[in-house]
MARDREN-71192 format. One record per residue: z, x, y of N, C-alpha, C in turn. Coordinates in steps of 0.05 Angstrom, whole numbers, padded with zeros to 5 digits, always signed. Each point is the difference from the previous one (the first is absolute). Example, Ala and Ser with C-alpha at 12.3 -4.5 7.8 and 13.67 -1.06 7.14 Angstrom:
% residues 2
+00156+00264-00114+00000-00018+00024+00000+00018+00024-00014-00007+00021+00001+00016+00024+00014-00015+00022
This chain:
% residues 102
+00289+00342+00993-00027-00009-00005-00002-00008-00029-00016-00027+00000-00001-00008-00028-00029+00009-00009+00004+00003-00031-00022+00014-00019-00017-00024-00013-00027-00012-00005-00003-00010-00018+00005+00004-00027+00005-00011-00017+00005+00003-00026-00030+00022-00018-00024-00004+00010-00026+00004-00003+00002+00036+00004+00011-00009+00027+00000+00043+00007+00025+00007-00019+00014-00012+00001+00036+00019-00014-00015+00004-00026-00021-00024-00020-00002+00010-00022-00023+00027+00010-00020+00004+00011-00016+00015+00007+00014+00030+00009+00022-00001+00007+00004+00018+00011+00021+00017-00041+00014-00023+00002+00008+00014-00030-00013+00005-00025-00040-00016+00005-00017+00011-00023+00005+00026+00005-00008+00004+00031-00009+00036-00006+00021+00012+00001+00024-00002-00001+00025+00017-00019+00000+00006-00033-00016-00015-00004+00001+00003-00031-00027+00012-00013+00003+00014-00014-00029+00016-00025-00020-00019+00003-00018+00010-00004-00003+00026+00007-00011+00015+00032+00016-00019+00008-00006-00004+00040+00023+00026+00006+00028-00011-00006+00015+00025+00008+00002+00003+00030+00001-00014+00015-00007+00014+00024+00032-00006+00013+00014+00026+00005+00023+00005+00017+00007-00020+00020+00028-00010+00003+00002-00017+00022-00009+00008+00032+00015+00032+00004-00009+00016+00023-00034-00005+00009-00010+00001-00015-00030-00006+00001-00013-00021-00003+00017-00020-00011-00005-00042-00002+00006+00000+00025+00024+00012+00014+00016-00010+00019-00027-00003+00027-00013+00034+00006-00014+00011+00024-00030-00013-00016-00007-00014-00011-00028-00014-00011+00001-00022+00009+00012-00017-00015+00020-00031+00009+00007-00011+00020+00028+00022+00019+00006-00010+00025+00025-00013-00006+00010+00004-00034+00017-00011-00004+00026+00011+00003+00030-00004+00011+00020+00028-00007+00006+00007-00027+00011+00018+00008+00003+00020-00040+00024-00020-00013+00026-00012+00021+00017+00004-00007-00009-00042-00015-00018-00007+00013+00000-00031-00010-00024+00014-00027-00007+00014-00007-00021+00003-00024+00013+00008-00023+00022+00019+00005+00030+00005-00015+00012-00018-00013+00001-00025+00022+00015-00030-00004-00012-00012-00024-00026-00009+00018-00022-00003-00022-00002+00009-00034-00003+00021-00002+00008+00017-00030+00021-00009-00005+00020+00002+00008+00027-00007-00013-00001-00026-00012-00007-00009+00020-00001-00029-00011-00010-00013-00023-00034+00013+00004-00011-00001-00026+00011+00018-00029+00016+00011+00007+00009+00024-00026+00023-00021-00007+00019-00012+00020+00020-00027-00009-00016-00017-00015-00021-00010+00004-00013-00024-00015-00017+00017-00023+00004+00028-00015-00012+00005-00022-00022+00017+00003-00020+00003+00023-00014+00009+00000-00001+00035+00005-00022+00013-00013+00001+00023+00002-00016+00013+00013+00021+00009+00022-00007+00025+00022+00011+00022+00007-00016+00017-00019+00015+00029+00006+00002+00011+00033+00005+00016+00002+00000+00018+00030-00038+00015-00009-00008+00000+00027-00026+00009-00002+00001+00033-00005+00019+00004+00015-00002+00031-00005+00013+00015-00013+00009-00016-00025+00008+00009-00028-00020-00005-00010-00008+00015-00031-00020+00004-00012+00013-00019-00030-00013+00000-00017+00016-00017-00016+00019+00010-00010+00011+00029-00006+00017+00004-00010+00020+00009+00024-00005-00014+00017+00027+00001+00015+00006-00030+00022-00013-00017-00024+00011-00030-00001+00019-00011-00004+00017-00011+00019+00032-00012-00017+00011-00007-00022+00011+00002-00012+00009-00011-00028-00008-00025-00011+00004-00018+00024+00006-00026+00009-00032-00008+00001-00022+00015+00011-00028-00009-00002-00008+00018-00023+00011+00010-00015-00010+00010-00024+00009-00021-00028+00026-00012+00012+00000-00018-00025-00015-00021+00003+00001-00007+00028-00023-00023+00002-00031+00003-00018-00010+00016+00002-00023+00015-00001+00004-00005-00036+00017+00007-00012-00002-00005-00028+00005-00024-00006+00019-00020+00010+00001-00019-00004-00034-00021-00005-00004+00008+00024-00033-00008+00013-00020+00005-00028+00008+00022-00013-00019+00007-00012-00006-00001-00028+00035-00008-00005+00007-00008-00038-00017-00017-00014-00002-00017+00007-00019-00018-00020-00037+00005+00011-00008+00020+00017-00031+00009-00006-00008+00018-00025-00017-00021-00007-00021+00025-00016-00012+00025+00017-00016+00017-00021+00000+00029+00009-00015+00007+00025-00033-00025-00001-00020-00002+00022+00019-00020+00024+00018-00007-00002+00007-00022+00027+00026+00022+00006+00003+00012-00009+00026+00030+00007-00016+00018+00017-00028+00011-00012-00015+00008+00016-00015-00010+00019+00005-00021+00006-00012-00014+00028+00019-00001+00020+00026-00008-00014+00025+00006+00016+00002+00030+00016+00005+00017-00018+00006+00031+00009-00027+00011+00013-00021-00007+00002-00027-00001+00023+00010-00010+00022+00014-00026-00004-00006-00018+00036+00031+00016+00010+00015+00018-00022+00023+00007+00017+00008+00024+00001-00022+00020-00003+00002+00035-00001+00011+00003-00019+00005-00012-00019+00018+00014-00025-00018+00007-00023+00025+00010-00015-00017+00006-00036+00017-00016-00015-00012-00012-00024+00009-00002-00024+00024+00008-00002-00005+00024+00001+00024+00029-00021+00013-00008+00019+00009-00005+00018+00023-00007+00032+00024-00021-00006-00023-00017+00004+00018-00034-00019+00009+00005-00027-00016+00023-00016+00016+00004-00034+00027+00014+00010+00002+00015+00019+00027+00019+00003+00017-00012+00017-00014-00025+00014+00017-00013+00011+00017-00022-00014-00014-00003-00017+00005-00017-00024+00030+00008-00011-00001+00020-00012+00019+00012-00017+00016+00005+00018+00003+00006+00023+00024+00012+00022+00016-00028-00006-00023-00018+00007+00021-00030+00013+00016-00004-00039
């Protein structure tokens, strides 16, 4: 079964902050299977984008969406950092320690 392009992005807004919502639970909302919503993510995490697992909290975000995450966030000033770490459950202090790890 083919997906419009319209739902696949719809369905991977609400994977991401501050939506969060579990594939298991996209899947039984949707109608969609888990294992093409998986696909989905992957795919978008291949093309750059950042999608943690919903039911990791931020500090138990991949390495791999944590560097993203700083990358994303190097050249904001202090108020557009904090608009960032709003729309994506995070803090400040998160991206500073993520900072220094990477």
């Amino acid at each position: 079964m083919g997906y419009s392009p319209e739902r696949k992005s719809a369905a991977l807004k609400r994977m991401l902050p501050p939506n969060n919502v579990a594939i298991r639970q996209l899947s039984r909302e949707e109608g969609i299977g888990e294992s093409t919503l998986h696909k989905w993510r992957s795919e978008a995490r291949e093309n750059g984008q950042l999608l943690p697992n919903a039911d990791a909290g931020p500090e138990g975000w991949s390495s791999r969406d944590k560097f993203a995450a700083v990358l994303e966030t190097a050249a904001l000033n202090e108020v557009d950092l904090g608009e960032y770490c709003r729309q994506r459950g995070l803090y400040p202090e998160q991206i500073s320690t993520w900072k220094t790890a990477c």
